[in-house]
N, C-alpha and C positions, 0 to 999 in steps of 0.2 A: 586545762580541764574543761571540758562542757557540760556543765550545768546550768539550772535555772532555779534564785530561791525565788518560793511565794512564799507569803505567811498561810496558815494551817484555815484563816477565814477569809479575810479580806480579797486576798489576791493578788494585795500590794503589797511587794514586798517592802519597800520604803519605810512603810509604817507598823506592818507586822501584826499581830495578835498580842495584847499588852494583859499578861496574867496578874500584874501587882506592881503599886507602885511604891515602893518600902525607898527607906532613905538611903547612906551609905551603907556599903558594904559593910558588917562588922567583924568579924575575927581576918587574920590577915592569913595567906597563906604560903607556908614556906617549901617551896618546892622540893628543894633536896631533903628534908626532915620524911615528906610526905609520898615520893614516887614509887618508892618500894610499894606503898599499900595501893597507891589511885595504877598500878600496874596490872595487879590481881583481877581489877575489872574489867572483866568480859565486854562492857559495854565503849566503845569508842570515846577516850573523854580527853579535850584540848583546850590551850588556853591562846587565844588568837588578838591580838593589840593590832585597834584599827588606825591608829596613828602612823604605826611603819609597815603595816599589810603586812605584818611576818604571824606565824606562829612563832609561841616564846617555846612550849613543850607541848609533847602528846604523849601517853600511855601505849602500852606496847601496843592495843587494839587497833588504835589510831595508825601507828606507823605501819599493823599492814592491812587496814584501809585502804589504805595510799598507796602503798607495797615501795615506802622509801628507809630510809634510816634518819639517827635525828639530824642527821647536818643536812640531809636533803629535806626535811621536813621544816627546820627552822630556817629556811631563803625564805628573803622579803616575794613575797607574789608581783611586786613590782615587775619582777625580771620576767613573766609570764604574760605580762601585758601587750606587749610586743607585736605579737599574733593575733590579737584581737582587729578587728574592724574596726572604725571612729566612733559608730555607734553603739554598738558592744560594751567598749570603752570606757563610752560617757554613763549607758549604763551601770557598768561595773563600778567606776568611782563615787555617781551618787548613792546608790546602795550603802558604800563602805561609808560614805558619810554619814549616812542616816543611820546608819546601825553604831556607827561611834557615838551621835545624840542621842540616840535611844538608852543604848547599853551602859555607857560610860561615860554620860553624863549628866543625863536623869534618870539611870539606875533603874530602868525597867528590863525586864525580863521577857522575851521576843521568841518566838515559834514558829520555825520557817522550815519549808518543805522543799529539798533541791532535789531536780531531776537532772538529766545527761542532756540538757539543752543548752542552756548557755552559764558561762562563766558566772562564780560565787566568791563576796571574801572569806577567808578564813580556809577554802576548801581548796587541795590539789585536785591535781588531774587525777578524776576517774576513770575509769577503765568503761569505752563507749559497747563494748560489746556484752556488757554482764547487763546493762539497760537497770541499774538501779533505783529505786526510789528510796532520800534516806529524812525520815523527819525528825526534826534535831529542835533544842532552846542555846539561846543566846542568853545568859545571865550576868549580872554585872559581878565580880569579885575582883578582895583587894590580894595583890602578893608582891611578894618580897623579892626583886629584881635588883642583883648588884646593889646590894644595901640600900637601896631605896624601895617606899611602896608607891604602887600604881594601881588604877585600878582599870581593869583589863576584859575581855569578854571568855567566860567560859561557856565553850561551846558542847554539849552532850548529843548525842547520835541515842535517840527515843525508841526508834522502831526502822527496820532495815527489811526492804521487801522489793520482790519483781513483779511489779503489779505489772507492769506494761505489758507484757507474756502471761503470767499466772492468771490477771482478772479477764482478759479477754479468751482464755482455753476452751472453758466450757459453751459459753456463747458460740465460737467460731464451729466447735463442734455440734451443737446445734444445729445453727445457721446450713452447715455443710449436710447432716441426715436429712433436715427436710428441706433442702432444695429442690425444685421440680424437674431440673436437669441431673440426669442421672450420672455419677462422677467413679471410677475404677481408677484406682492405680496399679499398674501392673508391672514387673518386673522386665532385663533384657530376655529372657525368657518366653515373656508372656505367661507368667506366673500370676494370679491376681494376689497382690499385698493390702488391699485397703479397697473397701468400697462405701458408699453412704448408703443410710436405710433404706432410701426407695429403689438405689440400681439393686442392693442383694437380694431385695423384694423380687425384681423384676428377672433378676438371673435365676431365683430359684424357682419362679413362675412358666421359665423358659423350660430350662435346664433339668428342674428337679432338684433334690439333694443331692451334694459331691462333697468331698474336701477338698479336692484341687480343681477350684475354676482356670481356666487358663483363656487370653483372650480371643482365641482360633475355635476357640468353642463358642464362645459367646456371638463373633461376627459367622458361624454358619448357620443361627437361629434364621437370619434375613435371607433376602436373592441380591445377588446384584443389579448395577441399575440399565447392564447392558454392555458394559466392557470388562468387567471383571468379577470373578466371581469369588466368593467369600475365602476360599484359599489362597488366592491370587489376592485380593486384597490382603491378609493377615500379612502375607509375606513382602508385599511392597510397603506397608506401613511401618514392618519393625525394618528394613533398608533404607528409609527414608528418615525415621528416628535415628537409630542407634548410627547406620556406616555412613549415611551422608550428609548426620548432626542437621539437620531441616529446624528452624524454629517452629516449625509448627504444620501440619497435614490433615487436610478436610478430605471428605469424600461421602459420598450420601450412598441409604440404603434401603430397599422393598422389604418393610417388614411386619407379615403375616400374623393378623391381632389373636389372642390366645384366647382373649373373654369373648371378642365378636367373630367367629367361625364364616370366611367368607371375605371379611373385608382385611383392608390394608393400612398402614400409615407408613409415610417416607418418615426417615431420620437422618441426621447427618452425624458423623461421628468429627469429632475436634480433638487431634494428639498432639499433647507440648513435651518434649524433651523434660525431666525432673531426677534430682536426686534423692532416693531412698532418706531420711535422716536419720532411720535406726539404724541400717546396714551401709551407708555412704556408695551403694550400688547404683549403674544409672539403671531409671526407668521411667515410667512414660503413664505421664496423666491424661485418660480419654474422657472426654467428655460427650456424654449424647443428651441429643434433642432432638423434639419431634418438630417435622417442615411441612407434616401434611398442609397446611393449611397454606403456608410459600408457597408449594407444589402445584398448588390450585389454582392458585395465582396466578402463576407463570402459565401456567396452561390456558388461563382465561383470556392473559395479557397476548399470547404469542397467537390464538386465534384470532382476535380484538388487529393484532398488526396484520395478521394475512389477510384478513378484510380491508385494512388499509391501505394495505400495498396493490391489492385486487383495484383498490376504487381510483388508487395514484394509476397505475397503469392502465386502466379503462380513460382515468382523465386528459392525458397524455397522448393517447392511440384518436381520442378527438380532438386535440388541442392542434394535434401535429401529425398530419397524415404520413409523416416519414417513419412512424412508428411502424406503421400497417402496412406492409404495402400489397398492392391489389391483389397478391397469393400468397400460400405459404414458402417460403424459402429457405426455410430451416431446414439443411440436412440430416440425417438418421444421426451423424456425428453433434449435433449442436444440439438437437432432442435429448440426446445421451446426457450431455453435458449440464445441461439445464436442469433437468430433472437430478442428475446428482448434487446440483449445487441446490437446488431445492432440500433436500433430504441433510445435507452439510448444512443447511441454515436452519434448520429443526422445524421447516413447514410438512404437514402433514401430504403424503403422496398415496393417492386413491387406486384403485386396485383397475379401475378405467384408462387412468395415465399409463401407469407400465403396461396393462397390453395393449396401447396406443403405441406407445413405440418398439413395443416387440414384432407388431406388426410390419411398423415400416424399418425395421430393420430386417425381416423375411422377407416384404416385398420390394427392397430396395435394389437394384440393379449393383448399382455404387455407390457407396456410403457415404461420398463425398458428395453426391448429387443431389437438389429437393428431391422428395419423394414426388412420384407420380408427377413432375415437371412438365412435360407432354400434356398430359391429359389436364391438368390445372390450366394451361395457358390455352389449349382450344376450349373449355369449356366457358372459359371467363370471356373465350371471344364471342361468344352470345351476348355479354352483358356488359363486360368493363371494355376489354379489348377488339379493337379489330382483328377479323379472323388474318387478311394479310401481316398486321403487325405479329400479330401472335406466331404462324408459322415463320416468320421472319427471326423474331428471338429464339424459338426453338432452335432454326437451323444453326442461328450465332450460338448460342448457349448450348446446349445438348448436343449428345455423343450420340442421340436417337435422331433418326428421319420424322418431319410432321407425320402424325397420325393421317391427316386426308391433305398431302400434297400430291398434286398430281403428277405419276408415276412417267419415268424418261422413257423413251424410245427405244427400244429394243436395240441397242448398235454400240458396236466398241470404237470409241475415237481411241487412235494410237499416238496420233503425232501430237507432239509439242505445241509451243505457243510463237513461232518464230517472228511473229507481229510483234511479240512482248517484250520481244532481248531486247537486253539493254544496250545500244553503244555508246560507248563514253571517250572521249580523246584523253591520253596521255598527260597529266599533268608536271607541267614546265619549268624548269629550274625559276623563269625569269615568272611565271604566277606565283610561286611560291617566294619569292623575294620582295615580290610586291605586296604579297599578303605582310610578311612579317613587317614592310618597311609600314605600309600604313595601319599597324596595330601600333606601333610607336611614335606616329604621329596623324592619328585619327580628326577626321576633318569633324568640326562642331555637328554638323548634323548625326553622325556619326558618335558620337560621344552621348549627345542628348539622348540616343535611344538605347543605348547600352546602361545609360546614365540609369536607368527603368527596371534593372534587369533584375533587384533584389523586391520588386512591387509585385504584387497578389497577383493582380494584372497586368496581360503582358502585349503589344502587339507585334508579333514576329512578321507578318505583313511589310507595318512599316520598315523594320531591320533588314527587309529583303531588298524592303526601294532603298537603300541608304549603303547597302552594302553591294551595289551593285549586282544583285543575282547569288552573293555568297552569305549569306546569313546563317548556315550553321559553321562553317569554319570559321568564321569570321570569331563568333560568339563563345564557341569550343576553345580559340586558342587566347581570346580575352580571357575568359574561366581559370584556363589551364595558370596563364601568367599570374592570376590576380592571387589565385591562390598557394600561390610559391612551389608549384609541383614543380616546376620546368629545371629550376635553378635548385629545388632539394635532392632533389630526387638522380640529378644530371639528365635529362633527357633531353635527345640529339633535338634541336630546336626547327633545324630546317626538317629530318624527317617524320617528325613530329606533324608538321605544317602541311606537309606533300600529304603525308597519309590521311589528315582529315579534310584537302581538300581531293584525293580520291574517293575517300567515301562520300563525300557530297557530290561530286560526279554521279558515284553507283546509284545515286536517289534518281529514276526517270521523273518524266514533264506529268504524272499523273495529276490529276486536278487536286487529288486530297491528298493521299502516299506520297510526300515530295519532298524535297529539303527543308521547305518552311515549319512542315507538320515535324518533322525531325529537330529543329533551330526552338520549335515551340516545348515539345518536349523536354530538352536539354532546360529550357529557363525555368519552365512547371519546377519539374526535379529538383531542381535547383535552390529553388524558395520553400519547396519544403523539408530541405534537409538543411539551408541555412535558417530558416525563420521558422521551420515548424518543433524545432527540437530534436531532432535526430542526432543533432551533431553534442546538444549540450547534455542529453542524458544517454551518450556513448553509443550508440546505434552508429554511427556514421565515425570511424576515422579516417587518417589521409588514404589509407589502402582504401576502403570502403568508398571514399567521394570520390576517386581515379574511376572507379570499378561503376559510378553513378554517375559519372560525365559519360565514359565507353560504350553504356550501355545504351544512354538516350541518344549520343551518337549515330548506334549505328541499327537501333532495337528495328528497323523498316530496311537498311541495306539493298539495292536490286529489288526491290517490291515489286511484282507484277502488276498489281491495280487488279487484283481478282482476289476473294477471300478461298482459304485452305478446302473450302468446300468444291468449289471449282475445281482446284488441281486434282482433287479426288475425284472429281467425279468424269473428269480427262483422261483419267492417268497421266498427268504430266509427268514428266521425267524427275519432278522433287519429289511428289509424291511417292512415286517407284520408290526413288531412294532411303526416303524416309519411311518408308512402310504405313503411308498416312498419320503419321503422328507429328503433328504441326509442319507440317511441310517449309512453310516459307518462313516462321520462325526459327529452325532450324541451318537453311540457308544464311539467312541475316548472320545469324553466328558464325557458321561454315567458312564462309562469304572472307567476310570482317579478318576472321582470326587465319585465316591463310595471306591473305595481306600485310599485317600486321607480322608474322612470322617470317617476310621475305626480308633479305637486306636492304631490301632499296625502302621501306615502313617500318624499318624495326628501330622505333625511337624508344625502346626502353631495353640498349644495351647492358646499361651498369643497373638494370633493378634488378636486385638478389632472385632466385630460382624461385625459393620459397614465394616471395610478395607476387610473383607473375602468375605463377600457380591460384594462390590466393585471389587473384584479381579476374582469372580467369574465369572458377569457379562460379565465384559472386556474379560476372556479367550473364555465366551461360544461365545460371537460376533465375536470374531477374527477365531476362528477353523472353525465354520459354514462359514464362507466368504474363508474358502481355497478350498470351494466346485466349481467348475468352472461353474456348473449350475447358478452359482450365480453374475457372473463374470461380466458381462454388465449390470447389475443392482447395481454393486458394481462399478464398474470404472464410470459409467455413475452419481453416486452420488458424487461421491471423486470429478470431474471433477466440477458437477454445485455447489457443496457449495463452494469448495473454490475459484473460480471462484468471487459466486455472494458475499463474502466476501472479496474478494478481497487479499486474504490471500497469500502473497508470501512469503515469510521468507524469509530476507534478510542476516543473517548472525547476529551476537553479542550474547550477553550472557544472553539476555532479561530473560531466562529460569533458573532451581535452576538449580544448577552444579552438579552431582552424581560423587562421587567418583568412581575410578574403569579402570581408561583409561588413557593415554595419550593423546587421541585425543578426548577428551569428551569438549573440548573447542577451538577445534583450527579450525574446518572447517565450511566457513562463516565470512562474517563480517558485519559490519551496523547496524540497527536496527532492531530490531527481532520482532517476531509479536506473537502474544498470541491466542491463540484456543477463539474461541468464548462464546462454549458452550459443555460439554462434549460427547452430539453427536458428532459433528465435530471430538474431539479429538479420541473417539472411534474410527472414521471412519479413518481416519489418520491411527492410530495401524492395524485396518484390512487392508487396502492396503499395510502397510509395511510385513504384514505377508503373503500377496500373492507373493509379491517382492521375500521374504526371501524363499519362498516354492520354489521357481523356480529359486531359486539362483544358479545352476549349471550352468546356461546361461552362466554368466558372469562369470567361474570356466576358467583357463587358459585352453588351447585345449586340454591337454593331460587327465586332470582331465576329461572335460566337454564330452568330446570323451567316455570316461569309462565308466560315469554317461546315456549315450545313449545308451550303447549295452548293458549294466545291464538293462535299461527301455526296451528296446528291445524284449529281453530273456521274462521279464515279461508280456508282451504283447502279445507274442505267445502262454505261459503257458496259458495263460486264452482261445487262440484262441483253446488250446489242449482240453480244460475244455467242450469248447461250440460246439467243434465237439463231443468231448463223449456225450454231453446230446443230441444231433442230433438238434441242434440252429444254425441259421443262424451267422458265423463266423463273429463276426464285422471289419471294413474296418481295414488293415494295422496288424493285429493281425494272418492272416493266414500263419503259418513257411514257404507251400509249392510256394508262391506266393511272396515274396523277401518282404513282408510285407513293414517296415519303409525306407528299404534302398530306395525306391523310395523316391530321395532325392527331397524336395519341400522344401518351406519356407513361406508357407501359417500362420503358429501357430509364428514365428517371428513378420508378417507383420499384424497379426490379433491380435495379443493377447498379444505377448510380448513386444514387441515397443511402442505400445499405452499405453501398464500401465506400463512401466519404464519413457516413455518420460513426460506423466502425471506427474508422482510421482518428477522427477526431476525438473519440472518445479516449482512446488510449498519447493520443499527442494534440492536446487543448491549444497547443501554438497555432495549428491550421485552421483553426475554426472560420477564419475568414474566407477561405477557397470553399469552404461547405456553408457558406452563406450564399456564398454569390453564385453557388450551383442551385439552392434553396431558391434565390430570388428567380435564376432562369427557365427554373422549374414551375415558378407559379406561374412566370408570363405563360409559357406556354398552356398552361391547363387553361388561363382565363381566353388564349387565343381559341383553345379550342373547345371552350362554351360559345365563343361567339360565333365560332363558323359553325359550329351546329345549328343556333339560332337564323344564322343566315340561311346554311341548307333550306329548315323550312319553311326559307323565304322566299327563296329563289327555285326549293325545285331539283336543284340541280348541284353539280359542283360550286364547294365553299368560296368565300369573297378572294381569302389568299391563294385558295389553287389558283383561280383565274388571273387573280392579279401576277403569279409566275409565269404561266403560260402564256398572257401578253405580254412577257417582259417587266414589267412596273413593279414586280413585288420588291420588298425593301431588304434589305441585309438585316435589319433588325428585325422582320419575318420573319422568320425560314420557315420551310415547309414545316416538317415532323419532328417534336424531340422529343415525343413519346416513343417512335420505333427506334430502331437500329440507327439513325439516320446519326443519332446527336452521339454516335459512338463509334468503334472501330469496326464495323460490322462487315467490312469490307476483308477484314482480315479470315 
């Protein structure tokens, strides 16, 4: 049983409430004489002996109190102890004691009130679900037991009642009418069964008088708050209830005040699943309340953050000039994008913003391109940029002619570039054996610089003096082995060997386009798919790294040493071919993959169809994207998908692990985020291979210094080309006119910041190659405060122009890496 006695004042039951304290018992009482008549009472009457914790008898009342018979009625309560907890226990036995001294042996008479809490003597198990309260006396009499007298506790049951339900009914009903939240219950239906005083108030205030409120009447009083409207909500709330059993469904609503004509208050409505208790039907308890005042809130707090965010990003665009940079470069696509991620984050979007970009979406050429690109970068050459640098990025960047370059010479050149072919000799069974034999036992110097090849920084220079002239096959077929491609995969090892020292033939003696620039690429690439996370958050598998060696390989192939603008503007014979769309990117590919498909290069016999296919695709998307024509239609996509997928990679190992590194697992942590869809991933690998192409940024100064006056020399070659065929010299390319060293940092602030900081935002492992592009970035700015300062000191040309034109400038100089110079601009 669970019950609990108190006495009827105290509280203790121990001691009880003591009515009288008279002597013995006197008349004795003989049970069997007297049961016929103590039956007839109605009132529960028993005789309970605290010595053996048995009832001795009970009157029929008693036994269905209990609801036993007598031989269940008279077991010792010992055998009930059992069940009890220790404390319980200890409870229940001092009680039984103290009611033995009280009752039965100084004959006092005790009043104790047991509830359904814890365990009583003298009392069975009552029944927990009737929740009774019963207050009873304990009085001392003598009777007649087995010819002997005893004297015993006669227990009476006084008064029998549900208080716990009954006294709290009317209160709770109270409570419930005037609550200020208004309370419906309604049927599956939507039938109204029950409401409190103030919501009937409030439905008939709406509503009018009806007999059958139902709740689809009640939710069409309001409007919705923008996604649904009050039939559409009735019907998702009783689907949400009833078929998909929800514990519980919120959803807020615009509702129109009836006393103040004009104005508003939001409400939120709160539905919990219930069962009817008249009808045992299910239905559904709503609760409403009013949020105007939340509502207000929120609206104070969400403008309170756009101001905040306003003043983060103002502080930021000072903090970090790679926020800003010197124009707008936002495409119509990224405007788009922004603005709807505005509007998805519930900031307010002004009727100035949308025909801002409806604008530059009508006046956009291609949507992939900045708006007005052209005209931003001549105009800023009045003020930030030089005019030569500026039509120079034009020509690199834009699918447009400068606004004021001066116009070619009337005449059609037909012929080709036959100064340019390439000749290359046959590569030798006995080069090709040499190469493999000294990749298996590579001399220490040799070792030491490959030893390099997983560092942020890299010098392919050195790897060229160490590898005797071979630095990218060399480093290709190191790659190839370290990462168990050769031996997983079965691929023929000797023609393996022949075909990437063919393509490092096909790389001509050009000063920058050359095998080293190719060797340098391949290592770039390299460290940012092993150490920047590509490989751990699944961007990169072994098809994908094949397909990311291939491409830095061979992404320059036959390189002319002239940029696509040239051959266009030739007609060379790639251009012909390719109807001016990337021309020598194009080739590279052309090139590569007809070699590759011959028997005497074809070292990937036994790869399945499928994985070539595969591998194919992957290289022709990445080489075509190192075209810089392509470059804002390329960053402008990397940007909104990962963006609207939300894709950050946080770090961990989410990704398969490729052997091949030490640092193939250790940069990053957290949970790692998985490609969506093999677009995505493709697009990933092509921004890492524009990263990797212009990897010398972040080459320490002295490297990155070398790698600018090599670009340099190439740029004027071509300026020597276009004065022979009597062409208009393009910007920065003329030798006699100090060309690059007009030091700017327009192609940093345009071109290379925006797609490292991109690229690092979404893969946090790289962050160290966007430093040390950051640090190359500043030298130059502060070199060129100082040559300005010198300018107007001297008059004339800056300290480092001169110092190149005698000869004596430094490799940690270089002329310009504000222009084209510090980039592929030659392509």
């Amino acid at each position: 049983m669970s019950a609990v006695a108190q006495p009827s004042t105290s509280g203790n039951a121990a001691s009880g409430q003591v009515s009288g304290k008279p002597g013995p018992p006197g008349e004795v009482i003989n049970i069997k004489e007297q049961a016929a008549g103590l039956n007839l009472v109605a009132t529960p009457l028993w005789l309970y002996d605290c010595n053996f914790c048995a009832n001795v008898w009970g009157n029929r009342a008693a036994l269905e109190l209990f609801g036993v018979d007598e031989a269940g009625f008279r077991q010792s309560q010992l055998n009930q102890l059992g069940a009890l907890s220790p404390e319980q226990l200890k409870t229940w036995k001092g009680l039984n004691d103290q009611m033995h001294q009280d009752v039965e042996v100084d004959f006092k008479e005790i009043s104790l009130t047991v509830t359904s809490l814890e365990p009583t003597p003298g009392f069975l198990t009552l029944n927990p679900a009737q929740r009774m309260v019963l207050r009873t006396t304990f009085r001392p009499v003598q009777v007649l037991i087995d010819g002997a007298v005893r004297v015993i506790s006669l227990v009476q049951v006084v008064q029998q009642t549900y208080t716990d339900i009954e006294e709290n009914h009317l209160r709770m009903v109270e409570i419930c009418n005037n609550h200020p939240m208004f309370q419906f219950l309604f049927d599956e239906n939507g039938k109204l069964l029950a409401a409190n005083k103030r919501a009937m108030y409030n439905m008939k205030e709406h509503l009018g008088s009806c007999e059958n409120y139902n709740l689809q009447m009640y939710l069409s009083i309001g409007e919705c708050d923008g996604s649904l409207g009050p039939d559409d909500m009735y019907l998702e709330a009783m689907r949400v209830i009833f078929k998909e059993n929800k514990p519980c469904h919120r959803f807020p609503q615009l509702r129109w005040s009836k006393r103040h004509p004009g104005k508003y208050r939001w409400v939120l409505y709160e539905m919990w699943p219930l069962t009817d208790p008249i009808t045992h039907q299910k239905a559904v308890l709503v609760c409403e309340q009013n949020i105007s005042q939340v509502k207000a809130l929120e609206e104070q707090f969400k403008k309170q953050n756009q101001r905040l965010e306003a003043q983060l990003e103002e502080a930021l665009a000072q903090r970090d000039p790679v926020h800003k940079p010197a124009i707008d470069i936002d495409t119509p696509a990224d405007k788009t994008l922004k603005l709807l991620d505005k509007i998805m984050r519930g900031h307010e979007v002004s009727a100035r913003e949308a025909m801002d970009l409806r604008d530059a979406i009508l006046h956009a050429g291609d949507l992939r391109q900045p708006v007005n690109f052209n005209e931003q970068l001549m105009k800023n050459s009045q003020t930030v940029l030089d005019n030569e640098v500026s039509q120079s990025l034009i020509q690199l960047l834009s699918s447009k002619r400068p606004a004021k370059i001066e116009e070619e010479p009337a005449q059609h050149v037909d012929e080709a570039l036959p100064h340019l072919r390439i000749k290359t000799q046959p590569v030798t069974q006995e080069s090709v054996r040499n190469l493999i034999a000294l990749s298996k036992n590579m001399p220490d110097e040799v070792v030491g610089v490959l030893a390099k090849v997983d560092d942020w920084q890299f010098d392919a220079f050195k790897l060229n003096e160490v590898s005797n002239g071979r630095p990218l096959s060399m480093l290709s077929f190191a790659l190839f082995k370290r990462c168990e491609i050769v031996d997983k995969w079965g691929l023929h090892e000797h023609k393996l060997v022949k075909f990437l020292m063919k393509i490092e033939d096909g790389y001509p003696n050009n000063p920058y386009h050359n095998r080293i620039h190719a060797a340098d690429v391949l290592q770039s690439l390299h460290v940012l798919v092993i150490r920047g996370g590509l490989i751990n958050h699944g961007y990169c598998d072994e098809t994908a790294l094949v397909s990311c060696y291939l491409s830095s390989i061979i992404h320059d192939y036959e390189h002319k040493g002239v940029n696509n603008d040239y051959l266009i503007r030739v007609s060379d014979s790639l251009a012909v071919l390719y109807n001016d769309r990337s021309p020598m990117e194009n080739h590279h590919l052309a090139a590569s993959f007809q070699l590759m498909n011959s028997d005497e290069y074809n070292f990937m016999p036994k790869v399945p169809h499928k994985v070539r296919e595969m591998i194919r695709k992957q290289v022709i998307d990445m080489v075509l994207a190192t075209d810089m024509k392509q470059h804002f239609a390329i960053h402008s996509m990397f940007q909104a998908k990962m963006q609207l997928n939300g894709s950050r990679p946080s770090g961990g190992s989410g990704g398969k692990s490729l052997r091949g590194s030490p640092h193939s697992t250790v940069d990053g942590g957290g949970q790692a985020h998985k490609p969506v869809d093999d677009d995505q991933k493709s697009l990933v690998l092509q921004v890492a291979l524009k990263c990797a192409d212009l990897g010398h940024l972040a080459a320490p100064r002295a490297v990155h210094g070398r790698w600018v006056s090599l670009l340099e020399e190439e740029l004027f070659r071509q300026g020597d080309l276009e004065k022979a065929k009597s062409l208009a010299v393009s910007a920065l390319m003329d030798r006699t006119r100090g060309g690059i060293t007009k030091s700017q940092t327009g192609f940093f602030n345009i071109v290379a910041l925006p797609l490292y900081s991109a690229f690092c935002k979404v893969f946090p492992g790289c962050r160290p190659q966007l430093d040390a592009v950051t640090e190359n970035y500043e030298m130059w700015r502060e070199e060129e405060e100082r040559e300005k300062a010198a300018e107007h000191g001297t008059g004339g040309m800056g300290s480092r122009a001169m110092a190149i034109k005698r000869g004596t400038g430094s490799v940690g100089s270089p002329a310009v890496v504000g222009s084209p110079v510090a980039n592929k601009s030659i392509k």
